[in-house]
C-alpha positions as CSV (number, residue, x, y, z in Angstrom):
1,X,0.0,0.0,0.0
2,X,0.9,3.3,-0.8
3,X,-0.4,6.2,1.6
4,X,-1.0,9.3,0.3
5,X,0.7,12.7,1.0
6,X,-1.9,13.4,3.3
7,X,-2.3,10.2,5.5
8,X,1.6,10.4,5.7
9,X,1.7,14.1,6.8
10,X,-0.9,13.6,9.5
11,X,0.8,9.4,10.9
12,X,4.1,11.6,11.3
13,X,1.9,14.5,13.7
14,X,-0.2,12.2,15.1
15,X,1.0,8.4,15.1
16,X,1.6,8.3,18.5
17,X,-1.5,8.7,18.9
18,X,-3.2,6.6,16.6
19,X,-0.6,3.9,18.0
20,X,-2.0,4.3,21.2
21,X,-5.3,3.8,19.8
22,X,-4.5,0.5,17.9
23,X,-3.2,-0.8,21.2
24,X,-7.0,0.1,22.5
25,X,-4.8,2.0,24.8
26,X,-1.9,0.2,25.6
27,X,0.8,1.7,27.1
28,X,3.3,-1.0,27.7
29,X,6.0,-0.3,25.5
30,X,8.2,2.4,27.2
31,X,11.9,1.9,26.8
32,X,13.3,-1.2,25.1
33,X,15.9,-3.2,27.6
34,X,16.7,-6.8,27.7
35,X,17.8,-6.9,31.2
36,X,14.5,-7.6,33.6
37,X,15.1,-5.4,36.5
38,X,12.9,-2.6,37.9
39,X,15.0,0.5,36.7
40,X,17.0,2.3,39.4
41,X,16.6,5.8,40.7
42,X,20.3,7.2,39.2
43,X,19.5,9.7,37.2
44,X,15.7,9.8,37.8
45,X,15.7,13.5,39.1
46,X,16.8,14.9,35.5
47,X,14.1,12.9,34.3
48,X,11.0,13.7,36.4
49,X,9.7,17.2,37.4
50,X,11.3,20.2,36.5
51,X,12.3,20.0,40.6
52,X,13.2,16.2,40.4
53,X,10.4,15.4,42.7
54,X,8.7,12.9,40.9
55,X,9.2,8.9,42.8
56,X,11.0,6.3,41.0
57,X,11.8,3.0,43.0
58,X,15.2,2.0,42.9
59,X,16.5,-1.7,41.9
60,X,16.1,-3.8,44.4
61,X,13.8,-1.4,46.5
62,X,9.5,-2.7,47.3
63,X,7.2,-1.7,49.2
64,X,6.5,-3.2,52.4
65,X,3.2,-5.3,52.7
66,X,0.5,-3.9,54.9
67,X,-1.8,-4.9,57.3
68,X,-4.7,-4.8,54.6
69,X,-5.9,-7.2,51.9
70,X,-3.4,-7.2,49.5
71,X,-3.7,-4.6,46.6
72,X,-7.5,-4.9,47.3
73,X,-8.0,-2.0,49.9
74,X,-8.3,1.7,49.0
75,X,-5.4,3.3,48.6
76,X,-4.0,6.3,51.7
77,X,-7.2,5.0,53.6
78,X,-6.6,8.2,56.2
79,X,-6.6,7.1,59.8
80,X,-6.2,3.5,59.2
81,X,-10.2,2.0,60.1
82,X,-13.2,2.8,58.3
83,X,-14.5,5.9,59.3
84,X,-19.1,5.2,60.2
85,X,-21.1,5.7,57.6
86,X,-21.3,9.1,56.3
87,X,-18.8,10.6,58.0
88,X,-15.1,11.2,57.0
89,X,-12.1,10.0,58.3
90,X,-9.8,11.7,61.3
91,X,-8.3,14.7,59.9
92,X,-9.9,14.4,56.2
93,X,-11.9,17.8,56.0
94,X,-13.7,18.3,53.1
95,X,-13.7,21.7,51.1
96,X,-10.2,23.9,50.7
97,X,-10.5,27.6,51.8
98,X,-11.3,29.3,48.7
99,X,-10.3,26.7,46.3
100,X,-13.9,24.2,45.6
101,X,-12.3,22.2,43.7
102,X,-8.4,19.9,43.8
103,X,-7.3,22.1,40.5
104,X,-9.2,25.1,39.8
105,X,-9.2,24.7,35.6
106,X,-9.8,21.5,35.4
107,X,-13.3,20.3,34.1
108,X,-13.0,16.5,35.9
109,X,-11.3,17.7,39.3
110,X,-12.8,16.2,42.9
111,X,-13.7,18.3,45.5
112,X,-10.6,19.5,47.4
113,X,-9.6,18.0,50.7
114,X,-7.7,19.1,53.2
115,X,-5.5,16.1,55.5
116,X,-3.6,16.2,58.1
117,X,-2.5,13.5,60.9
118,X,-1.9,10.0,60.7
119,X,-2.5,8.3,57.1
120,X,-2.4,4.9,58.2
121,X,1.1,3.7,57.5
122,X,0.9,0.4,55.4
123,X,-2.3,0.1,54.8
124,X,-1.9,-2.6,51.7
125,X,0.0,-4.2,49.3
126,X,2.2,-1.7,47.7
127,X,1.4,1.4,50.2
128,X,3.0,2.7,53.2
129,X,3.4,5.8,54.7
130,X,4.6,8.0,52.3
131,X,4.2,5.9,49.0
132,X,1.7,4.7,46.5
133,X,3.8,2.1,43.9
134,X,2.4,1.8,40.3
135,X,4.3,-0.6,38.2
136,X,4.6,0.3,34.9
137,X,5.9,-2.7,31.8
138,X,8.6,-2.2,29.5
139,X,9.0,-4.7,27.1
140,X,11.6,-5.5,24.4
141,X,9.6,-5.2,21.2
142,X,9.1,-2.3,18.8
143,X,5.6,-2.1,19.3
144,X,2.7,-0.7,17.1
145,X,4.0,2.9,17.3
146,X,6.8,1.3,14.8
147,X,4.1,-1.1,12.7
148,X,1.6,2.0,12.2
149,X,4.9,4.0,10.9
150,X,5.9,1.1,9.0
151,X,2.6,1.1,7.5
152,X,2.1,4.7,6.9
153,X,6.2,5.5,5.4
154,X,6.7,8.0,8.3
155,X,9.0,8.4,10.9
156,X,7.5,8.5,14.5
157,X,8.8,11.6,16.6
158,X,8.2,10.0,19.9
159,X,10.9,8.1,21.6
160,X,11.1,6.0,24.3
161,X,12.5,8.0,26.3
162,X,10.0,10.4,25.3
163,X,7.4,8.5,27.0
164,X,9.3,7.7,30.2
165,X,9.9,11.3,30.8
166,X,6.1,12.2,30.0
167,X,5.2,10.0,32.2
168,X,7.0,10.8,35.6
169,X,6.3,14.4,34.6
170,X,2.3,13.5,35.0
171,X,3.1,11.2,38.3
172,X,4.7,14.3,39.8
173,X,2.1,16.7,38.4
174,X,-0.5,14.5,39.9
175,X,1.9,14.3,43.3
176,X,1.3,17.5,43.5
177,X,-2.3,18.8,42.6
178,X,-4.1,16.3,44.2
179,X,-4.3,14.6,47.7
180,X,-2.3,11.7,48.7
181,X,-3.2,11.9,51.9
182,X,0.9,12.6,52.7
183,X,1.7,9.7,50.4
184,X,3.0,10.1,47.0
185,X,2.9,7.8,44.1
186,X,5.8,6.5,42.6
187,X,6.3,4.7,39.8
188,X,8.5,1.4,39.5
189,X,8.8,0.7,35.7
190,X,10.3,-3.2,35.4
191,X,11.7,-5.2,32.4
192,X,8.9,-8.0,31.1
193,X,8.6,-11.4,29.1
194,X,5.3,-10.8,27.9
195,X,4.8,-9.2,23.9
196,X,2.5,-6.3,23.3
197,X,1.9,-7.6,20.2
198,X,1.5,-11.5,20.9
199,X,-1.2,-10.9,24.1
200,X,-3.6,-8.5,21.7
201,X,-3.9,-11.5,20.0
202,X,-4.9,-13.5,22.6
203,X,-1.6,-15.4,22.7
204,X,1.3,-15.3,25.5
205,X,-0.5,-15.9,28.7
206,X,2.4,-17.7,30.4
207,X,5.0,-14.3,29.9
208,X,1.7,-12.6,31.0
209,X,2.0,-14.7,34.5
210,X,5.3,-14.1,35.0
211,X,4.9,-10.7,34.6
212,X,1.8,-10.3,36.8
213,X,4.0,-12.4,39.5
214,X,6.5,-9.5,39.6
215,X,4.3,-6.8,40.0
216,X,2.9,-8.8,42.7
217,X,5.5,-10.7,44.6
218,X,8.4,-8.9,43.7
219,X,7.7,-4.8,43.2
220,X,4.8,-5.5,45.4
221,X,2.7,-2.7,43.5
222,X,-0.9,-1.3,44.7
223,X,-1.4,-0.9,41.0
224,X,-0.1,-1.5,36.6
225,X,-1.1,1.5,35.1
226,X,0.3,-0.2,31.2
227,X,-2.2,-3.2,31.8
228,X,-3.3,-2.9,27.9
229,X,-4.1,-6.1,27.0
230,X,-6.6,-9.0,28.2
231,X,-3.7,-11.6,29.6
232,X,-1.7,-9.4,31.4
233,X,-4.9,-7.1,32.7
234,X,-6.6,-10.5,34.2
235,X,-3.5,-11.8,35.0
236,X,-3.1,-8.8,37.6
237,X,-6.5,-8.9,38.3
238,X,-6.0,-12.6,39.6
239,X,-2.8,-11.6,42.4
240,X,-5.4,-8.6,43.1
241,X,-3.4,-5.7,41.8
242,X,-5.2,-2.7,40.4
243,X,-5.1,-3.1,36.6
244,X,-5.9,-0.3,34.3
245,X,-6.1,-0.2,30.9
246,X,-8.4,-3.4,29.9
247,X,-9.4,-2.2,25.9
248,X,-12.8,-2.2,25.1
249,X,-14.1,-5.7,27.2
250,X,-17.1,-6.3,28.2
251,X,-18.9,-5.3,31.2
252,X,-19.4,-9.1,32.3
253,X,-15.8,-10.0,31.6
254,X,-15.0,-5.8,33.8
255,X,-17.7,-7.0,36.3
256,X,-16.5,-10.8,37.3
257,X,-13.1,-8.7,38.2
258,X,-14.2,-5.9,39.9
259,X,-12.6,-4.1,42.3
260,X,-9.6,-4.3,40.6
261,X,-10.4,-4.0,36.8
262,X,-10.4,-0.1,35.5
263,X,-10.1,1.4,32.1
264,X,-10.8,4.6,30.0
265,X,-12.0,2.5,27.1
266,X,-15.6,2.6,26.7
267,X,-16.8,-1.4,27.5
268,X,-18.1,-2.8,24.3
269,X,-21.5,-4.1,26.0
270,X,-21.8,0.0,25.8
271,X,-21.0,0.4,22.6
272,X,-22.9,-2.8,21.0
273,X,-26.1,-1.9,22.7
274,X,-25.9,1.6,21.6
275,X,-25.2,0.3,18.0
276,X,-27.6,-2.0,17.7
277,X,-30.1,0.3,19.1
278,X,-29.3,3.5,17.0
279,X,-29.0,0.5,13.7
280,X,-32.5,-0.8,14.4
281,X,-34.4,2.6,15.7
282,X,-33.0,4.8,13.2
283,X,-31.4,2.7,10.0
284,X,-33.0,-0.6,9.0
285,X,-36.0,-0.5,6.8
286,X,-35.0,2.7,5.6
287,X,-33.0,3.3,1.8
288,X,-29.3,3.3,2.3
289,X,-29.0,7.2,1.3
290,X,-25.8,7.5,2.4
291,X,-24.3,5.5,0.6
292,X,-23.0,5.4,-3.7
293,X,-25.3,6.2,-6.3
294,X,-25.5,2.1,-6.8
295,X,-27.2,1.8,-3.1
296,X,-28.8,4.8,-2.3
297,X,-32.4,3.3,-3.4
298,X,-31.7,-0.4,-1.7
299,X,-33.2,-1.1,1.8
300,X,-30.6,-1.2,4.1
301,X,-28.4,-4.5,4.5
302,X,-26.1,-4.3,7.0
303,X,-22.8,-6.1,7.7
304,X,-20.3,-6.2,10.5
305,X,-17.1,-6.2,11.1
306,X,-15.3,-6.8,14.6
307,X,-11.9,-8.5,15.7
308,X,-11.9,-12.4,16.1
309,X,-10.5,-12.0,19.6
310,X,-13.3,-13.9,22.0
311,X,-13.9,-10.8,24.4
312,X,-14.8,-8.7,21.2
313,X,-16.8,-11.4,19.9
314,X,-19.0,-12.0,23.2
315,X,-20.2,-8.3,22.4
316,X,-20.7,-8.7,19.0
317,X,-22.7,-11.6,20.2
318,X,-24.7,-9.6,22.4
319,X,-25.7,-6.7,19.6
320,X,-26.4,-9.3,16.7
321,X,-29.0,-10.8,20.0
322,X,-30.4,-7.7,20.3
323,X,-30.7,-7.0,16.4
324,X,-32.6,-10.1,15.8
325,X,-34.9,-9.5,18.9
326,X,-36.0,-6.7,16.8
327,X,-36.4,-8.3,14.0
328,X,-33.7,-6.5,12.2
329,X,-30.9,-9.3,12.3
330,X,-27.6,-8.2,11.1
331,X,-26.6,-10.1,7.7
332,X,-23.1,-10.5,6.6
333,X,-21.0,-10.9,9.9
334,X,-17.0,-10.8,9.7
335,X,-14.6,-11.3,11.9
336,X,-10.8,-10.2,11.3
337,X,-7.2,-10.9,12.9
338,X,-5.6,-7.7,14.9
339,X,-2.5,-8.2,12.7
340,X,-0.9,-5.4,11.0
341,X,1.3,-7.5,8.3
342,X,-2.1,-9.5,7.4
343,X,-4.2,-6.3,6.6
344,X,-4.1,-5.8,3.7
345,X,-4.7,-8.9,2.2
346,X,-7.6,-10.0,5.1
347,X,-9.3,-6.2,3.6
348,X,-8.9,-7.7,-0.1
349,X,-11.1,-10.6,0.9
350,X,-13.1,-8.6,3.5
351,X,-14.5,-6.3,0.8
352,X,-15.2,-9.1,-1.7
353,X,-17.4,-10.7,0.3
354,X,-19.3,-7.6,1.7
355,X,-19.8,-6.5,-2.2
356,X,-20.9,-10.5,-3.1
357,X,-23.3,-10.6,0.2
358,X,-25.3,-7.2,-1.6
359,X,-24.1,-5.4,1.7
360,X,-25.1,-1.6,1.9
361,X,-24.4,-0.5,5.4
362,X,-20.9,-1.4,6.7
363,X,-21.5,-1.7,11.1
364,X,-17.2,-1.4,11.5
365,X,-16.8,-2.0,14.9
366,X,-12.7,-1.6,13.6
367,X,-9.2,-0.9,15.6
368,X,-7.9,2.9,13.7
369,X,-5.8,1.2,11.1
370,X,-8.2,-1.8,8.8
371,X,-10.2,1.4,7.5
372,X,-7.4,2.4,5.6
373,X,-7.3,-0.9,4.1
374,X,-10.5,-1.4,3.7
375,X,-11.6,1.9,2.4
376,X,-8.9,1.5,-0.1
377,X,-9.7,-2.1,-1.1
378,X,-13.2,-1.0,-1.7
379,X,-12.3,2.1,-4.1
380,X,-10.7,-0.1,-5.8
381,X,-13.2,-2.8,-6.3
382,X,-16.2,0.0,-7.0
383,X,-17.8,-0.9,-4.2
384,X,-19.3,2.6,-2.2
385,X,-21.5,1.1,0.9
386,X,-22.2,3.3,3.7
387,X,-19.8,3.2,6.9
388,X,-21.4,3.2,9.4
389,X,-19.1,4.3,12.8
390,X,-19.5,2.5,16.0
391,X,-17.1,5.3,18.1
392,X,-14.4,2.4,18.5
393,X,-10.7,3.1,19.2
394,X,-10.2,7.1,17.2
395,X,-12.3,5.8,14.4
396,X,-14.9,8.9,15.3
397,X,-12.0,11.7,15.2
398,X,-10.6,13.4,12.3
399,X,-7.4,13.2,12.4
400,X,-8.1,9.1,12.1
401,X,-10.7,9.8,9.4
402,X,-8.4,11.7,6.9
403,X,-6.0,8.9,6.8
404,X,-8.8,6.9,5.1
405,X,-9.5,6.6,1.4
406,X,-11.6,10.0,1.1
407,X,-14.3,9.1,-1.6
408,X,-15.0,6.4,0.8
409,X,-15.5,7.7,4.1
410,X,-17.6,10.8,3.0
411,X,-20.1,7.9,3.3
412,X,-19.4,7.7,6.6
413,X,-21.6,8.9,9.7
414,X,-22.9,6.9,13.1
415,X,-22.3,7.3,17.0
416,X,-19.5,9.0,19.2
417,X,-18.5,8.9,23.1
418,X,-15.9,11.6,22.6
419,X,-16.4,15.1,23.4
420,X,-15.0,17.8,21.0
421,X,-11.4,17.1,20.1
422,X,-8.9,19.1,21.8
423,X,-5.5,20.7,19.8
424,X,-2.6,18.6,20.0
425,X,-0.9,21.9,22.5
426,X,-4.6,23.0,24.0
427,X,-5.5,19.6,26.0
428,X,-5.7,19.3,29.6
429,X,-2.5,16.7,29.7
430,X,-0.7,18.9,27.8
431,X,-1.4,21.5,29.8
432,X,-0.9,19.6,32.8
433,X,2.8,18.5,31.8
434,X,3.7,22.0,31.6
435,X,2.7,22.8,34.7
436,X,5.6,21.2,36.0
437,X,7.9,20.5,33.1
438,X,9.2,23.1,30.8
439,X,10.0,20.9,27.6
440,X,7.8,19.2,25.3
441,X,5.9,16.0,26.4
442,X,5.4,12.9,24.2
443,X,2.6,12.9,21.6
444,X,0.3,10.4,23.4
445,X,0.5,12.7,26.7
446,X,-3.5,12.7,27.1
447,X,-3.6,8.6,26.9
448,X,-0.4,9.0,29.7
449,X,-2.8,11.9,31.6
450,X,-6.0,10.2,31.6
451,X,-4.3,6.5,32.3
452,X,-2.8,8.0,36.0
453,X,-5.6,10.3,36.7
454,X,-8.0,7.5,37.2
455,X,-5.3,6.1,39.5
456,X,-5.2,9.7,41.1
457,X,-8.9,10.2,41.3
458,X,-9.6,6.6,43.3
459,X,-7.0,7.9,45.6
460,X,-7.9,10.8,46.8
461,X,-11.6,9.9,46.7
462,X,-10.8,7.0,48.7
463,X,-10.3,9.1,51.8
């Protein structure tokens, strides 16, 4: 495939990004090593905040185990026992003096808190007295930031060490803004087995164990904030640590490992419901008028597309259920492999069978990257369906939209659970990296932002 000047301009601004996205927001590569060791503090201070204050734990160093279940409990629990219902802990006081909210500008802040007193020492697995350790992967594979610039022919700006540095820059902005409760959190980033790559696929559950087993046994973390993919995410789940990052599973697969399953990702029971709701209440029955000239007086016949991997699948389950309930079953269903060097050739097929099943509406229910395949495959073969979006992994921004083949997706149009997008220097990570950094942070800095600010928000909000 060759991209065009446009989809190569915007992968070189923005495929960090759209990396991030493929990896249904996976952040587990960070710096390529061999050696498996959690990283030592020399040298962390030039790397953290722009006074050095952000924690990293040194080789060799855990934290202690508490008196609490382990990794289970809520973290800087103030005052050690459970304060009676309704009432807050010793020396938690709600409200700040003239300050409402933890950070003034920011739209998804708590309530400010004021502390002071005992915190409860050790109060679990992975918290004492003055620290709160997230783990954090780093595995020795180039990752998808290098496949999506391998795809695209564009060089990726961010490095490694790019990401590292962005994210102890948001782990000491979040030290500082919000309350710890006189704890701080500090981040222990440790060598794995496991592949990136291999576990989106379903595949390398055993590297996954052993990786789980040193967050657990031997860093002795409260939390993984790079738990990206389904092995390692219910591996942790399993030695109860916090795991965040589980992309786009299902609310029975979040619920069965709840407390200790969190994730930005919108769960795909959400997103099938609402897809199969908006398909049957608004679509089927109705001429396919978004689509080519060749379609545009058919009645709508959908098909779908969704990754083969089971989790995915148990929610496509669930939407084609409640599509036939309402006696507007979904026809052509197709399942592909999340596998870069196998695109292209699995979109060949893909669109072949779409065009020979007389399919107008295309449900793509699609990682950021098989649209450009697709879209292209289908120019090609003079097929024009509508696309119908399901608000999947960046395939409802722009920025994702312009890399696809153009006289195709202006027959796009379907659902969103993104607010407006925000300018690459205007979001609220951005702008919260500068608050205590004066260089540039790594392109994916909102993914990095959002990922530690749900570990930031349970927190505090713990009490």
């Amino acid at each position: 495939m060759t991209p065009s000047p446009a989809a190569t301009r915007l992968v070189r601004g923005y495929g960090p990004l759209l990396a991030a996205a493929l990896l249904f927001l996976l952040m587990a590569v960070f710096v390529p090593t061999v050696d498996r060791e959690v990283v030592t503090a020399s040298g962390a201070a030039a790397d953290s905040g722009a006074d050095g204050s952000a924690d990293v734990l040194g080789s060799g160093e855990t934290a202690a185990d508490g008196t609490g279940a382990a990794g289970g409990g809520a973290a800087g629990g103030a005052g050690g026992a459970a304060a009676g219902k309704g009432a807050l802990p010793p020396g938690v006081k709600s409200g700040c003096p003239n300050k409402p909210k933890q950070v003034a500008n920011d739209p998804y802040a708590p309530p400010c808190v004021q502390f002071s007193g005992n915190n409860g020492g050790a109060t679990s697995r992975g918290v004492t007295g003055d620290k709160i350790v997230v783990a954090a992967r780093v595995l020795n594979e180039p990752g998808f930031q290098q496949a999506l610039a391998d795809v695209a022919g564009a060089q990726i700006s961010d490095t490694p060490e790019d990401v590292k540095r962005t994210v102890l820059g948001m782990v000491d902005y979040f030290n500082k803004n919000f309350q710890f409760y006189g704890r701080k959190m500090a981040v222990a980033f440790y060598d794995g087995k496991g592949s990136s790559t291999t576990e989106l696929l379903g595949g390398g559950q055993e590297e996954a164990e052993a990786d789980a087993t040193t967050v657990a046994e031997e860093i002795k973390a409260f939390a993984d904030m790079t738990a990206g993919t389904v092995p390692y995410h219910d591996a942790l789940t399993r030695r109860k640590v916090l795991a965040f990052g589980a992309p786009y599973t299902s609310r029975e697969w979040m619920t069965e490992r709840r407390p200790y399953s969190w994730s930005i990702a919108t769960d795909c029971s959400i997103v099938t419901e609402s897809v199969a709701e908006f398909a049957v209440k608004r679509l089927a029955g109705r001429k396919a008028e978004f689509a080519g000239p060749a379609f545009q007086q058919q009645t709508r016949k959908f098909g779908t597309l969704s990754p083969e991997n089971p989790w995915y699948q148990e929610c496509a389950d669930a939407g084609a259920k409640i599509a036939e309930k309402a006696g507007q079953p979904f026809g052509e269903r197709i399942k592909y492999k999340l596998d870069l060097g196998s695109m292209s050739n699995q979109a060949t097929n893909v669109i072949a069978k779409l065009k020979s099943a007389g399919v107008t509406s295309v449900v793509c229910g699609c990682d950021p990257v098989f649209p450009i395949f697709l879209t292209q495959k289908a120019q090609e073969q003079g097929y024009t369906p509508e696309w119908i979006v399901t608000g999947t992994a960046l395939t409802d921004q722009d920025i994702v939209g312009q890399l696809y083949e153009k006289e195709q997706w202006k027959h796009a149009f379907g659902i969103s659970y993104l607010g407006s997008p925000q300018p690459i220097r205007g979001s609220d990570g951005y702008f919260a990296y500068k608050s205590v950094r004066n260089d540039e942070p790594a392109f994916i800095v909102d993914i990095i932002y959002y990922q530690l600010y749900m570990i930031a928000l349970g927190i505090q909000l713990a009490g």
